[in-house]
Backbone as a chain_set.jsonl record, in Angstrom:
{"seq": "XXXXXXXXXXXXXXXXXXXXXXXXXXXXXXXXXXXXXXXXXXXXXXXXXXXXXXXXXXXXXXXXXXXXXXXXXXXXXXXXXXXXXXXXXXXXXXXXXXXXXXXXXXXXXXXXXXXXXXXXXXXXXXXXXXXXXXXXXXXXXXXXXXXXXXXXXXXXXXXXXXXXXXXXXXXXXXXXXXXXXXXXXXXXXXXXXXXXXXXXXXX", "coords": {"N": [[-17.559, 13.708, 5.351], [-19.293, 10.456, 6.584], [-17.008, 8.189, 7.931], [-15.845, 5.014, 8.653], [-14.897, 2.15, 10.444], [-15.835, -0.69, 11.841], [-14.457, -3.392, 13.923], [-13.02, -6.939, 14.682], [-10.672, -8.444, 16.406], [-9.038, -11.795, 16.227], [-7.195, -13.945, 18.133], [-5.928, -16.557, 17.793], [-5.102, -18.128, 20.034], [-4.382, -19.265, 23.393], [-3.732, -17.764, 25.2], [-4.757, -15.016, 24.932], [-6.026, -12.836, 25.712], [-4.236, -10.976, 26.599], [-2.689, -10.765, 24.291], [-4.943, -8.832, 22.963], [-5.249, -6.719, 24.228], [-2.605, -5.76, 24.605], [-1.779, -5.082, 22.164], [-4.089, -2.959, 21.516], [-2.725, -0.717, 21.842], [-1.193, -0.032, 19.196], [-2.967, 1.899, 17.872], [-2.777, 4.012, 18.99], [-1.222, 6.338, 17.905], [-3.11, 7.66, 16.432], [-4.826, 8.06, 17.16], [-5.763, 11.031, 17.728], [-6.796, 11.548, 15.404], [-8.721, 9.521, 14.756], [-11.808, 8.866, 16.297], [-11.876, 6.638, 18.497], [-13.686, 3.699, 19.905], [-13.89, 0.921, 21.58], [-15.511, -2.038, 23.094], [-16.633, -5.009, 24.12], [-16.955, -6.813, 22.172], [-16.463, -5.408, 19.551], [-13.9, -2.851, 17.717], [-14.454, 0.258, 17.489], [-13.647, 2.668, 14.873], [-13.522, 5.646, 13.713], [-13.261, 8.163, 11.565], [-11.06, 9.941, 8.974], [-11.049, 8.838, 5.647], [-8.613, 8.031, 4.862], [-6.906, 7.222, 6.823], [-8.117, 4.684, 8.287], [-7.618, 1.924, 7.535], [-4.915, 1.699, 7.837], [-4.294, 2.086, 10.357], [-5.689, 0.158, 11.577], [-3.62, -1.636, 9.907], [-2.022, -1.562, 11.366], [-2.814, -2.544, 14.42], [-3.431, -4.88, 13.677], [-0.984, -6.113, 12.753], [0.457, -5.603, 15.194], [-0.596, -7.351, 16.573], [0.185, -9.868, 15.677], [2.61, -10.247, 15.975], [4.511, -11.912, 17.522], [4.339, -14.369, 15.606], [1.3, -14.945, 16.079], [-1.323, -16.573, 15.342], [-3.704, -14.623, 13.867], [-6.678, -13.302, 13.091], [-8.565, -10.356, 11.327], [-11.67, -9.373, 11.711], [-13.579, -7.03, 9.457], [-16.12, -4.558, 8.962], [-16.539, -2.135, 7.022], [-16.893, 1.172, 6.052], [-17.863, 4.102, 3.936], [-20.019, 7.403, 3.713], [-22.143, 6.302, 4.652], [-25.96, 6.493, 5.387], [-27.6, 7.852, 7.417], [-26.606, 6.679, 10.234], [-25.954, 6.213, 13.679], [-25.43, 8.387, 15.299], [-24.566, 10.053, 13.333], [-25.872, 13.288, 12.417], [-26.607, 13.533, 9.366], [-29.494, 12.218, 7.695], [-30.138, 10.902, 5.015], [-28.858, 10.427, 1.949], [-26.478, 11.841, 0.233], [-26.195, 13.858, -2.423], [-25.336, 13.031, -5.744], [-22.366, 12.644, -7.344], [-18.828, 12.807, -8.711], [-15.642, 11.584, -9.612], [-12.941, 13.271, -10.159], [-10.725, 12.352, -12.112], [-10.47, 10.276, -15.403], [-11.257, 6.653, -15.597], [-9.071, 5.429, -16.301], [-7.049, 7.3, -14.902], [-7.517, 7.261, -12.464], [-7.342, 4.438, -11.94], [-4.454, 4.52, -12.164], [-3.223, 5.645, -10.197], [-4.523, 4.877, -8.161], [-2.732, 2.302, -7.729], [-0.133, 3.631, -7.8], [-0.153, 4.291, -5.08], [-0.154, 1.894, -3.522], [2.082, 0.912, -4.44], [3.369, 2.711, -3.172], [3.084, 1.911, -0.623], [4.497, 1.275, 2.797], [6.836, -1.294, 3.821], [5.797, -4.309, 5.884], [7.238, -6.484, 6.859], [5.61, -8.302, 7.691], [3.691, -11.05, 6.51], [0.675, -11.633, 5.048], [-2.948, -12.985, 4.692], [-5.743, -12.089, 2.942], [-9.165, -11.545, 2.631], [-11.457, -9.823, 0.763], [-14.89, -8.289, 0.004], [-16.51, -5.74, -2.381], [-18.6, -3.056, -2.122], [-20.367, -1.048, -3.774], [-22.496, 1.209, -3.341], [-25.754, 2.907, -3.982], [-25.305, 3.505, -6.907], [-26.217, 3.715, -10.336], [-24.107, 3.317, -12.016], [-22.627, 1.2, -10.826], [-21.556, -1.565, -11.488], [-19.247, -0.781, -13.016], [-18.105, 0.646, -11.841], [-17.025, -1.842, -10.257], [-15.854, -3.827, -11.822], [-13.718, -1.706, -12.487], [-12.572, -1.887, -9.71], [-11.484, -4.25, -9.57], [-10.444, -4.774, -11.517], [-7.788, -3.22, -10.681], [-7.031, -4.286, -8.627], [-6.074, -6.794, -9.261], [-3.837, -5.645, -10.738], [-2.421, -5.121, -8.591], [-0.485, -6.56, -7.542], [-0.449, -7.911, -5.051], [-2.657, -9.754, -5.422], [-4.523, -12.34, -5.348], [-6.584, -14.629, -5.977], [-9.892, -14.94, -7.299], [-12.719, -15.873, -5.446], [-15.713, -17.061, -4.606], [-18.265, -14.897, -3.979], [-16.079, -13.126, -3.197], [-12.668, -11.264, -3.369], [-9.287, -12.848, -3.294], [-6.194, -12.003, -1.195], [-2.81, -11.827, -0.816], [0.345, -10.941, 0.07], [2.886, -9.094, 1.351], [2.178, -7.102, 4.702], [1.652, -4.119, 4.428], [1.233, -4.004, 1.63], [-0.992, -5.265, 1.282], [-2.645, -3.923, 2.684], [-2.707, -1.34, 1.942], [-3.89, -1.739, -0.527], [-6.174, -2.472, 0.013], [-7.02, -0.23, 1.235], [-7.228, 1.618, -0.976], [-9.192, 0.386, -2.939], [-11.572, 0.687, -1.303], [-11.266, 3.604, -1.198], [-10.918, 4.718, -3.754], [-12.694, 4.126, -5.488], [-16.129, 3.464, -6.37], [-18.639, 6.379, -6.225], [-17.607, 9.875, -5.034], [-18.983, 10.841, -3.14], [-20.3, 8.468, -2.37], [-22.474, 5.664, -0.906], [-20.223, 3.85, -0.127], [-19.273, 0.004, 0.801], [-16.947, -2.326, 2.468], [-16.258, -5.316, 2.803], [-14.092, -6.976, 5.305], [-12.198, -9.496, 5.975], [-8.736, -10.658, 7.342], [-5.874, -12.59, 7.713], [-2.762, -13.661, 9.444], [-0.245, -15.684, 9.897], [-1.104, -18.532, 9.635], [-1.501, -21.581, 10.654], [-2.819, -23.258, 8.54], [-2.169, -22.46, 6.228], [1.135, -22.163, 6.529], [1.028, -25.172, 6.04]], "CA": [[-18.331, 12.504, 5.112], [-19.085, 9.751, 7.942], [-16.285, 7.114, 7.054], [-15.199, 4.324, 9.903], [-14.833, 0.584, 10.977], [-16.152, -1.932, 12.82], [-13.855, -4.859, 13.597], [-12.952, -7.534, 15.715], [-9.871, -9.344, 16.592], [-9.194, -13.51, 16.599], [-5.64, -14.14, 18.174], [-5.76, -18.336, 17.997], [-4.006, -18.543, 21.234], [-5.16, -19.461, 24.942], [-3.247, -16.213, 26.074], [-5.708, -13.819, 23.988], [-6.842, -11.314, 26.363], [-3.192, -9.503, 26.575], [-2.51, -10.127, 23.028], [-5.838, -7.907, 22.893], [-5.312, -5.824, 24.8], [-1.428, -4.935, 24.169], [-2.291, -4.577, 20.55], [-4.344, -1.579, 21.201], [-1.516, 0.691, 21.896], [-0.568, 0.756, 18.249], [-3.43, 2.43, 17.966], [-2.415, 5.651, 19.492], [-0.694, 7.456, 17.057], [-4.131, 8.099, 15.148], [-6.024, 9.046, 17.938], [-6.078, 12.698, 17.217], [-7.281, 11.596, 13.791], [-9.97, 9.472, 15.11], [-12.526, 8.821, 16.969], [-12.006, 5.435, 18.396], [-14.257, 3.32, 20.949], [-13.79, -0.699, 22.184], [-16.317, -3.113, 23.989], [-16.404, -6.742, 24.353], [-17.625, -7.027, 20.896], [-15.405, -4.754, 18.579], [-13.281, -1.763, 18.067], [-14.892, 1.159, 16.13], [-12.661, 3.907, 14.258], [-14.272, 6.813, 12.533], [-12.634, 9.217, 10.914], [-10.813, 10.007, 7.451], [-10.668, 7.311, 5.109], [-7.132, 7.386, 4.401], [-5.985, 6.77, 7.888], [-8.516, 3.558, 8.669], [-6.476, 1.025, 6.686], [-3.206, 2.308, 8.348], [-4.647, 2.136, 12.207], [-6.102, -2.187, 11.325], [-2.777, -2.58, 9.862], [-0.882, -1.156, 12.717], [-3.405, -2.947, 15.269], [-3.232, -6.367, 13.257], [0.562, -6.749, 13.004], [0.703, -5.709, 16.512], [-1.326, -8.569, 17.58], [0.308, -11.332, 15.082], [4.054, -10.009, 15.77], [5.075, -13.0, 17.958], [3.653, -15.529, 15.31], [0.154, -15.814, 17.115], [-2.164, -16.533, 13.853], [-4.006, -13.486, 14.448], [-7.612, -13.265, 12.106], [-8.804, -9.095, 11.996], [-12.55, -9.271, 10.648], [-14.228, -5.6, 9.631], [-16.639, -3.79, 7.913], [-15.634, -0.566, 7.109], [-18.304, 2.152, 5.341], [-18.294, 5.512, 3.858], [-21.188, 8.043, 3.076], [-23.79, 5.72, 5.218], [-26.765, 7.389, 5.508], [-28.577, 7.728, 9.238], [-25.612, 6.145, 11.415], [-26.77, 6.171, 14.801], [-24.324, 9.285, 15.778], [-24.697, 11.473, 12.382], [-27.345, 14.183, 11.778], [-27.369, 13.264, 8.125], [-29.934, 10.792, 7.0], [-30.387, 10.629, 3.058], [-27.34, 10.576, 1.298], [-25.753, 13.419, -0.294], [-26.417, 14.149, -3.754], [-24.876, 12.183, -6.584], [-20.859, 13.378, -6.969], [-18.109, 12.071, -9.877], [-14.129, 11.993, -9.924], [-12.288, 14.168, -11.342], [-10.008, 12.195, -13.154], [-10.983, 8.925, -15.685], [-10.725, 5.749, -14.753], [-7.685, 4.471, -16.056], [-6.227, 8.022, -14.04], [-7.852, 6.744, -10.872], [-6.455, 2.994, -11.185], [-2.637, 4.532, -12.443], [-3.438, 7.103, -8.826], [-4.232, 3.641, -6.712], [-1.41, 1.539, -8.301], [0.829, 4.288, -7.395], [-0.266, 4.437, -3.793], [-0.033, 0.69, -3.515], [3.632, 0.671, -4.742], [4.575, 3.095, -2.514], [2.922, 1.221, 0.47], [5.438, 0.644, 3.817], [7.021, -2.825, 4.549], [6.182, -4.428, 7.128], [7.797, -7.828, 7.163], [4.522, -9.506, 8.043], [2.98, -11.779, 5.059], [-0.598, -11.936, 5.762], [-4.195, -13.243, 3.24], [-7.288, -11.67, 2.963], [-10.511, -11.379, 1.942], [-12.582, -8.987, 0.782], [-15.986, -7.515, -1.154], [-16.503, -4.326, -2.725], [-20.016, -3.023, -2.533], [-20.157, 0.388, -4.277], [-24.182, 1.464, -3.018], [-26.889, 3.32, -4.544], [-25.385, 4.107, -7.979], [-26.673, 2.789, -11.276], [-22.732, 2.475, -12.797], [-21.723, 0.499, -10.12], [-20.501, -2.857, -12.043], [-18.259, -0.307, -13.796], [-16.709, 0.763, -10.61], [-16.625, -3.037, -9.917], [-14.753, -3.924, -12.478], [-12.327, -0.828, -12.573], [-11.782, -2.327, -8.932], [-11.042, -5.736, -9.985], [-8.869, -4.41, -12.612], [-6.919, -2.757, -9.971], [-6.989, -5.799, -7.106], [-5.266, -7.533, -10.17], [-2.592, -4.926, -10.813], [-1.937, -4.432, -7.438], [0.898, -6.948, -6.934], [-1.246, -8.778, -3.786], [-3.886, -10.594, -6.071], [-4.248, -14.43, -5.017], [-7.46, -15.329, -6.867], [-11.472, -14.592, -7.146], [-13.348, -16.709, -4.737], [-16.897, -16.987, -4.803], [-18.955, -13.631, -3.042], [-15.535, -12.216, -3.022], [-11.957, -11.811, -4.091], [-8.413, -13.122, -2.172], [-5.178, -11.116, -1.481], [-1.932, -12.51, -0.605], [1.56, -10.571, 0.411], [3.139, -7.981, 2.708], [0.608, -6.616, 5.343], [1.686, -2.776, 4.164], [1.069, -3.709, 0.489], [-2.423, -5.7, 1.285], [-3.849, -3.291, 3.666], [-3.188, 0.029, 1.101], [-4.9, -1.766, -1.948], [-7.746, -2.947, 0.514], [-7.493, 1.484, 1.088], [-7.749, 2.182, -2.241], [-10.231, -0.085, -2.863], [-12.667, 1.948, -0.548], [-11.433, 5.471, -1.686], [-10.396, 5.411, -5.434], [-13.747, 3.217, -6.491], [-17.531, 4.128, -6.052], [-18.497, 7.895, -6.215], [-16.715, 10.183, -3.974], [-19.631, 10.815, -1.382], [-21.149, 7.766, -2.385], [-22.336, 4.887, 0.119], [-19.421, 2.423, -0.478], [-18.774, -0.777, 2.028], [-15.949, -3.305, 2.329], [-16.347, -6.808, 4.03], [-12.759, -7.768, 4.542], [-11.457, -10.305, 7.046], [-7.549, -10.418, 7.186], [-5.357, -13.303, 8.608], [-1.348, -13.519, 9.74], [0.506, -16.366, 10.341], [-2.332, -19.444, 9.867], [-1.192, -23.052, 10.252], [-2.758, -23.717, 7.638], [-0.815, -21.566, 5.27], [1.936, -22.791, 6.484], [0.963, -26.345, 5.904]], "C": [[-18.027, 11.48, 6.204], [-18.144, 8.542, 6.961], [-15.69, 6.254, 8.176], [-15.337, 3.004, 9.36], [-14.777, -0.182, 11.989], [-15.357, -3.092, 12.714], [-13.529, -5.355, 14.518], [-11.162, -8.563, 15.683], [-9.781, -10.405, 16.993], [-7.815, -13.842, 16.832], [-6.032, -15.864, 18.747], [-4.797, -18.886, 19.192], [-5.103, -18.53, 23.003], [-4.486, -18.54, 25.652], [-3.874, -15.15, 25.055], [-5.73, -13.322, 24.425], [-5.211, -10.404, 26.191], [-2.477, -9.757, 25.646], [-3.59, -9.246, 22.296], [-5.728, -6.867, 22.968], [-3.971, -4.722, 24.954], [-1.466, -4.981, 22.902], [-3.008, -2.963, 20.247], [-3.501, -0.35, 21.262], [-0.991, 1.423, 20.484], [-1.968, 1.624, 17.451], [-4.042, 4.057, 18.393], [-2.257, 6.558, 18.806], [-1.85, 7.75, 16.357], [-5.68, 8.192, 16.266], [-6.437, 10.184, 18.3], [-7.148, 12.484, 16.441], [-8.583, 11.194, 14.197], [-10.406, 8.853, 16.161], [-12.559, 6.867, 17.283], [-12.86, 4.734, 19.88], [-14.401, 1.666, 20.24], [-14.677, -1.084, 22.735], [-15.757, -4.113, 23.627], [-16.525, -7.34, 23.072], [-16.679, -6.648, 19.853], [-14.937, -3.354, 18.71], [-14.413, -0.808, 17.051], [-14.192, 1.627, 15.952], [-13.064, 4.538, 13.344], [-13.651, 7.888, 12.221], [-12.574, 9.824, 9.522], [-10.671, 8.797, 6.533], [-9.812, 7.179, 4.669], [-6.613, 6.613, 5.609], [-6.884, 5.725, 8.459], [-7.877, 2.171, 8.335], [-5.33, 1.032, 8.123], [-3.75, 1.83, 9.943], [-4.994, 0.66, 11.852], [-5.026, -2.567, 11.336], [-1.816, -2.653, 10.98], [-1.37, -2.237, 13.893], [-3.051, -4.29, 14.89], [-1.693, -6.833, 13.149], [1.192, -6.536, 14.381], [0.459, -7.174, 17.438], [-0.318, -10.13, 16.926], [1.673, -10.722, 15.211], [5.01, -11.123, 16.365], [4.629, -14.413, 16.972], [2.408, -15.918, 15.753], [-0.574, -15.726, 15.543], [-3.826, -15.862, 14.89], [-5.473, -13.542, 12.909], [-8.253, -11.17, 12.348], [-10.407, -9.4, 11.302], [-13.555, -7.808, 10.791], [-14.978, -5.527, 8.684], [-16.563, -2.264, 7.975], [-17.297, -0.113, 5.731], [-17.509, 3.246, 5.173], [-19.518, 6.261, 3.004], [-22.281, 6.671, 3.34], [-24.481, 6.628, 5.87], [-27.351, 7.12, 6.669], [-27.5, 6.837, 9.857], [-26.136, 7.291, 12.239], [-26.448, 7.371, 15.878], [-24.149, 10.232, 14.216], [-25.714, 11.594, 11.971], [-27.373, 13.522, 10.785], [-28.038, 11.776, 7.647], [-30.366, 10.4, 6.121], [-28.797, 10.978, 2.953], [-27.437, 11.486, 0.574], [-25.933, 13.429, -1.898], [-25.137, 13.421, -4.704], [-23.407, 12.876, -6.789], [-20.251, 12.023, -8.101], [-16.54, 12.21, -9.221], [-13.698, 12.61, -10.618], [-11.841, 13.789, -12.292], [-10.759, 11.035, -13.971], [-10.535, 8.125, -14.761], [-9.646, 4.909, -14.67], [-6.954, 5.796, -14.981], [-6.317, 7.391, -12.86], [-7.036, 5.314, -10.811], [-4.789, 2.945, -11.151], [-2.573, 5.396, -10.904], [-3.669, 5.642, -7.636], [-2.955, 2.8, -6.579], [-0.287, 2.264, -7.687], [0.957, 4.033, -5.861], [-0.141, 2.958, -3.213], [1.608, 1.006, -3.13], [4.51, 1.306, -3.727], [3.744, 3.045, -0.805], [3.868, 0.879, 1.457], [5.474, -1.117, 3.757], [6.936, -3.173, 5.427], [6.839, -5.634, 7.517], [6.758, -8.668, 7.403], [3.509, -9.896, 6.968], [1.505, -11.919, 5.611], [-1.86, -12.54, 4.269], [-4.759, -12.643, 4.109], [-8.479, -11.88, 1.899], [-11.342, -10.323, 1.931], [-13.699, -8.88, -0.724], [-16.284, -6.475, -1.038], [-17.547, -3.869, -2.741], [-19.973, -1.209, -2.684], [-21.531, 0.944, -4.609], [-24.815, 2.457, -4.141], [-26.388, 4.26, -5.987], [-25.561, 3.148, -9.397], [-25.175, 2.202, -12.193], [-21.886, 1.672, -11.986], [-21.093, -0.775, -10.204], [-19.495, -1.952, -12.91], [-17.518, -0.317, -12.573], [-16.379, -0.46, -9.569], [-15.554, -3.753, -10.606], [-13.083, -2.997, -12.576], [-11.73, -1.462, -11.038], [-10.92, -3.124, -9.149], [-10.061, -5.451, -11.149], [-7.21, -4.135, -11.65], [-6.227, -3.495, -9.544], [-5.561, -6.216, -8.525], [-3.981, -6.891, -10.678], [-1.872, -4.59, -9.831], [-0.307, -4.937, -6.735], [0.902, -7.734, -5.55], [-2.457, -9.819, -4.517], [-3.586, -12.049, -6.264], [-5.379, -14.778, -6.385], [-8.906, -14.455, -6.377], [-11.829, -16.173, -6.609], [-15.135, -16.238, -5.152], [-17.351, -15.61, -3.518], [-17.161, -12.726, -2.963], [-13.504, -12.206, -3.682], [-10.404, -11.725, -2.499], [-7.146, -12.459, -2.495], [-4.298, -11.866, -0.625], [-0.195, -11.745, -0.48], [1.894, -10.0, 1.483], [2.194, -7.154, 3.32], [0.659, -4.932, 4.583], [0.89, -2.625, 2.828], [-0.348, -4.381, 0.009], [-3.318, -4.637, 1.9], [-4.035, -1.676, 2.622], [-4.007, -0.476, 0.196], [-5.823, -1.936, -1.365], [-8.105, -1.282, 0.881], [-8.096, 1.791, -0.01], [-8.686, 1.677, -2.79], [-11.745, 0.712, -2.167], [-12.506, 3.255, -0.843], [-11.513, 5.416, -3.223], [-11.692, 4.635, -6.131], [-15.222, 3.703, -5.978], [-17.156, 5.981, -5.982], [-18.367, 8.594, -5.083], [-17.796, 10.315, -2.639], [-21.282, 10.096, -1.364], [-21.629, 7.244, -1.387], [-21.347, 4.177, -0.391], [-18.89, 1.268, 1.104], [-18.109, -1.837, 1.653], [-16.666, -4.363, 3.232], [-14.895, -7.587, 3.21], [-12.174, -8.889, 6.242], [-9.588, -10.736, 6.375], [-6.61, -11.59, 8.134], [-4.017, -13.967, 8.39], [-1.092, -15.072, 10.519], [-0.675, -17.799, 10.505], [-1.346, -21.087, 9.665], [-1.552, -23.592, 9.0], [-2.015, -23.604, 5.871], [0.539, -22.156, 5.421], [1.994, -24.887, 6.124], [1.344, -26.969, 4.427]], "O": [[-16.923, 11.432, 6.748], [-18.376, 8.132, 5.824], [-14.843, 6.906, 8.786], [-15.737, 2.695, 8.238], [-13.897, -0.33, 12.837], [-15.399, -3.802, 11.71], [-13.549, -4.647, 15.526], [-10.832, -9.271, 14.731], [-10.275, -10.57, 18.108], [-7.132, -14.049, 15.829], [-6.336, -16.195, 19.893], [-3.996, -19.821, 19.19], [-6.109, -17.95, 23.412], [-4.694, -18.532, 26.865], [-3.072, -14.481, 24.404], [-5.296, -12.379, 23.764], [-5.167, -9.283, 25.683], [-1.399, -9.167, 25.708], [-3.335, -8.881, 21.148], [-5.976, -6.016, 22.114], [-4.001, -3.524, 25.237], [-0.287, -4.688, 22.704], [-2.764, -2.134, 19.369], [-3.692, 0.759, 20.763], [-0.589, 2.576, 20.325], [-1.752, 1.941, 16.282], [-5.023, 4.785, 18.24], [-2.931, 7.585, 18.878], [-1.504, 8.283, 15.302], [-6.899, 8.319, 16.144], [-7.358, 10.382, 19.092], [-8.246, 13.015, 16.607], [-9.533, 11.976, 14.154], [-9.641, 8.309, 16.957], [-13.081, 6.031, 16.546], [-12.619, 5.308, 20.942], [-14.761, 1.27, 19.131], [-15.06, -0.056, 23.292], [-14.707, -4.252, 23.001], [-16.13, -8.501, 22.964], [-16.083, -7.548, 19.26], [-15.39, -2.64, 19.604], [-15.023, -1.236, 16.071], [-13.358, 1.402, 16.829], [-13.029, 4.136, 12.181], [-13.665, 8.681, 13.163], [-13.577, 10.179, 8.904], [-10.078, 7.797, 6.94], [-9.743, 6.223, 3.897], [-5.996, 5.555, 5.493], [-6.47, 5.626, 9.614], [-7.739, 1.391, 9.278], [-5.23, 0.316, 9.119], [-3.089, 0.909, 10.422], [-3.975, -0.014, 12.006], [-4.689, -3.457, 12.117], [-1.069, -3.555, 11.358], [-0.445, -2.869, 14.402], [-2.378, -4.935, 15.693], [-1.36, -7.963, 13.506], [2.22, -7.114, 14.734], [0.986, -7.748, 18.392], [-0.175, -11.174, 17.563], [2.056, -10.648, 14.043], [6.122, -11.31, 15.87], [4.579, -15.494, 17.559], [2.215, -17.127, 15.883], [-0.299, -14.834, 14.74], [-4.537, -16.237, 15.822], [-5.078, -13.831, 11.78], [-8.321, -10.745, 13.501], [-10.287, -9.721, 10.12], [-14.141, -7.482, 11.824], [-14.817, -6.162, 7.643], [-16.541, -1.487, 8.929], [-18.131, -0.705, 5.047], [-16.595, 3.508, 5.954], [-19.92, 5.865, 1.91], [-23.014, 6.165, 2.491], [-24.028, 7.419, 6.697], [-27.618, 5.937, 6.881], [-28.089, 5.756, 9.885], [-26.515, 8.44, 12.013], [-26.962, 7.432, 16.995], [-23.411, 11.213, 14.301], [-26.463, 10.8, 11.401], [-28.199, 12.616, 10.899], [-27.503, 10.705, 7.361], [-31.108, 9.424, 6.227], [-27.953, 11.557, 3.637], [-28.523, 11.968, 0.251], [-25.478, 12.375, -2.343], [-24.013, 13.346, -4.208], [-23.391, 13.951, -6.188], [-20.733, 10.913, -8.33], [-16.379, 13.012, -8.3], [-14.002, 12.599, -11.811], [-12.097, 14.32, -13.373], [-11.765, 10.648, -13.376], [-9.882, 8.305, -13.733], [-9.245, 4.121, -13.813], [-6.213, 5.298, -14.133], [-5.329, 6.99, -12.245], [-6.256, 5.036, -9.9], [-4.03, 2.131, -10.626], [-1.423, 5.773, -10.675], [-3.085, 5.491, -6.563], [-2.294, 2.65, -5.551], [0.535, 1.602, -7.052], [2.015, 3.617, -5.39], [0.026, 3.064, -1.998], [2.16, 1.236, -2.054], [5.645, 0.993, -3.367], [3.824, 3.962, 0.012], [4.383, -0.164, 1.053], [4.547, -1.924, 3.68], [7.727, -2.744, 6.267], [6.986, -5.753, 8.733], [6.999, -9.872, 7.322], [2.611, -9.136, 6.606], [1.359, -12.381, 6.743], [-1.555, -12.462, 3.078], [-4.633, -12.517, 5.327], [-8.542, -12.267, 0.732], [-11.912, -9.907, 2.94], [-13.507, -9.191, -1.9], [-16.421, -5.954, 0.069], [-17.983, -4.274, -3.819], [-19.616, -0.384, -1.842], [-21.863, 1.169, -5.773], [-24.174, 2.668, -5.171], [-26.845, 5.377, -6.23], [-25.087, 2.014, -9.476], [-25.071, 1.142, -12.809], [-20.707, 1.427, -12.246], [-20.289, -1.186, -9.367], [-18.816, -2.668, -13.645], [-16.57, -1.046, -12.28], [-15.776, -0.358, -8.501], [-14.541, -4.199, -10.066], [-11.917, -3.379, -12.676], [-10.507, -1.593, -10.991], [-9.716, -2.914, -8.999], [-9.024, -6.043, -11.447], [-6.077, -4.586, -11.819], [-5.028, -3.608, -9.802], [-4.381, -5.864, -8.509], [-3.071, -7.639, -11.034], [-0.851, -3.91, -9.933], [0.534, -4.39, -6.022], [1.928, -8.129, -4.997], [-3.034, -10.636, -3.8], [-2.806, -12.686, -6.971], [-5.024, -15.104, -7.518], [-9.02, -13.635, -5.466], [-11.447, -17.25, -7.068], [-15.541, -15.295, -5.831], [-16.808, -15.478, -2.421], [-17.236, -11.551, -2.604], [-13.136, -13.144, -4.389], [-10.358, -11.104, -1.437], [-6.822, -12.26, -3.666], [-4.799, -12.542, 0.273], [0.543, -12.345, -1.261], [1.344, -10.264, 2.553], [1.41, -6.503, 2.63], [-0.435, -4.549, 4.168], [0.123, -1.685, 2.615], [-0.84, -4.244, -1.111], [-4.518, -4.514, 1.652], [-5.08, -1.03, 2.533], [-4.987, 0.227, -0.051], [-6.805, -1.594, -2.025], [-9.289, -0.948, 0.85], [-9.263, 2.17, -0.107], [-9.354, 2.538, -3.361], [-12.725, 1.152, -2.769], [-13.447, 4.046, -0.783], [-12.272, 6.189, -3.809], [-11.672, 4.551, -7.359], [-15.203, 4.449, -4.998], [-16.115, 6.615, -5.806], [-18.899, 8.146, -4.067], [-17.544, 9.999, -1.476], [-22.406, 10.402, -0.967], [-21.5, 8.017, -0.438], [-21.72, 3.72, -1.471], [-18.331, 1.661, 2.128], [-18.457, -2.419, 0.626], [-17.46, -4.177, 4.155], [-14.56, -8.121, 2.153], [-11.881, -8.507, 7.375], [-9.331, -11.028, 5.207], [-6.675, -11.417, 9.351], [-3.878, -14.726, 7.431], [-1.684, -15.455, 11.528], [-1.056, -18.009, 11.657], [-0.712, -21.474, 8.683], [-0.774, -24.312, 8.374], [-1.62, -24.301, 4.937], [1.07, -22.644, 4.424], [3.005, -25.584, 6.04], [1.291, -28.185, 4.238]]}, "num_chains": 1, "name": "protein.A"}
C-alpha cells in the first residue's frame, strides 16, 4: 500500500540553511526503507508506515538539538488513490482489523509506552481524517480515546487535537494514530505540524 510524507522544516534562526541541511543526515539510516526525495519546497518519504514517524522524529530532533525552535509541518497519507507515481487509481476494496477495538487501542497504548527517549520535549498538532468509510466517527473516536490514553494529550483545539511531551513518546502515538485507526487499506491522512523548543513555551 502507497504510504509516505510530505513535510517541511521551520528552524527560527538566521543560520537555517545548515541547520537544513545537516539535519538531513539523520535521515540515512532509513534509506534502504524508503524512498526519499528533497526540493526547495519539502522532503518526501514513502515507504512503510511504521518507519515514517521514526525518520520526522529523527530529522526534527536533529534540527532542534542545539535549542533552535525548530517547527516540522507534514501531511502524511496511506492507501491514496491515483498518486502521481502509483499505477493504482481506485482504492482497494473495503478491508477490517483483526482484532476489536479496545484490542487495537490496548496494541497502540502498548507501542506508545514502549516508545524511545529522546530528551527533547516538543507540542504538536494534529487531525485524523480516516477517508471513504461510512464508520469513520467510530474510528474517530476510538482515536481520541487513545490520543487521551496515550500519556502526551494536552487538550482538543478546534479542527484538531494538541500533544505535549517527549519527542519519542509524541511522534509514536502520532504513528499509531495513522496505523492502528481507519481500515487497514483504507485512505487515512494526518495533518500534523510539530514544534521544539518555542519561546513561547518557554514564556
Amino acid at each position: 500500500m502507497f504510504s509516505g510524507a510530505q513535510f517541511s522544516l521551520y528552524p527560527m534562526t538566521g543560520d537555517f540553511v545548515p541547520v537544513i541541511l545537516s539535519s538531513l543526515s539523520a535521515l540515512d539510516p532509513y534509506r534502504e526503507r524508503l524512498r526519499i526525495e528533497t526540493d526547495d519546497l519539502s522532503t518526501l518519504i514513502v515507504g512503510p508506515a511504521d518507519d515514517l514517524f521514526p525518520a520526522m522524529r529523527d530529522l526534527h530532533g536533529a534540527a532542534s538539538r542545539d535549542g533552535v525552535h525548530c517547527v516540522l509541518s507534514a501531511a502524511v497519507s496511506r492507501g491514496c488513490p491515483g498518486e502521481p507515481d502509483d499505477p493504482r487509481c481506485t482504492p482497494l476494496a473495503p478491508s477490517a482489523h483483526a482484532g476489536s477495538m479496545d484490542e487495537r487501542i490496548a496494541a497502540a497504548l502498548a507501542a506508545v509506552e514502549a516508545a524511545p527517549e529522546t530528551g527533547l520535549t516538543v507540542a504538536a498538532q494534529f487531525s485524523f481524517y480516516p477517508l471513504g468509510a461510512a464508520e469513520h466517527m467510530d474510528e474517530i473516536y476510538a482515536c481520541i480515546d487513545f490520543v487521551k490514553r496515550s500519556g502526551v494529550f494536552g487538550r482538543a483545539k478546534n479542527f484538531c487535537t494538541r500533544l505535549d511531551g517527549d519527542a519519542g513518546r509524541v511522534f509514536a502515538t502520532l504513528g499509531q494514530a495513522f496505523v492502528a485507526f481507519g481500515a487497514p487499506q483504507a485512505h487515512v491522512a494526518l495533518d500534523v505540524t510539530v514544534s521544539a523548543n518555542s519561546p513561547s513555551r518557554r514564556g
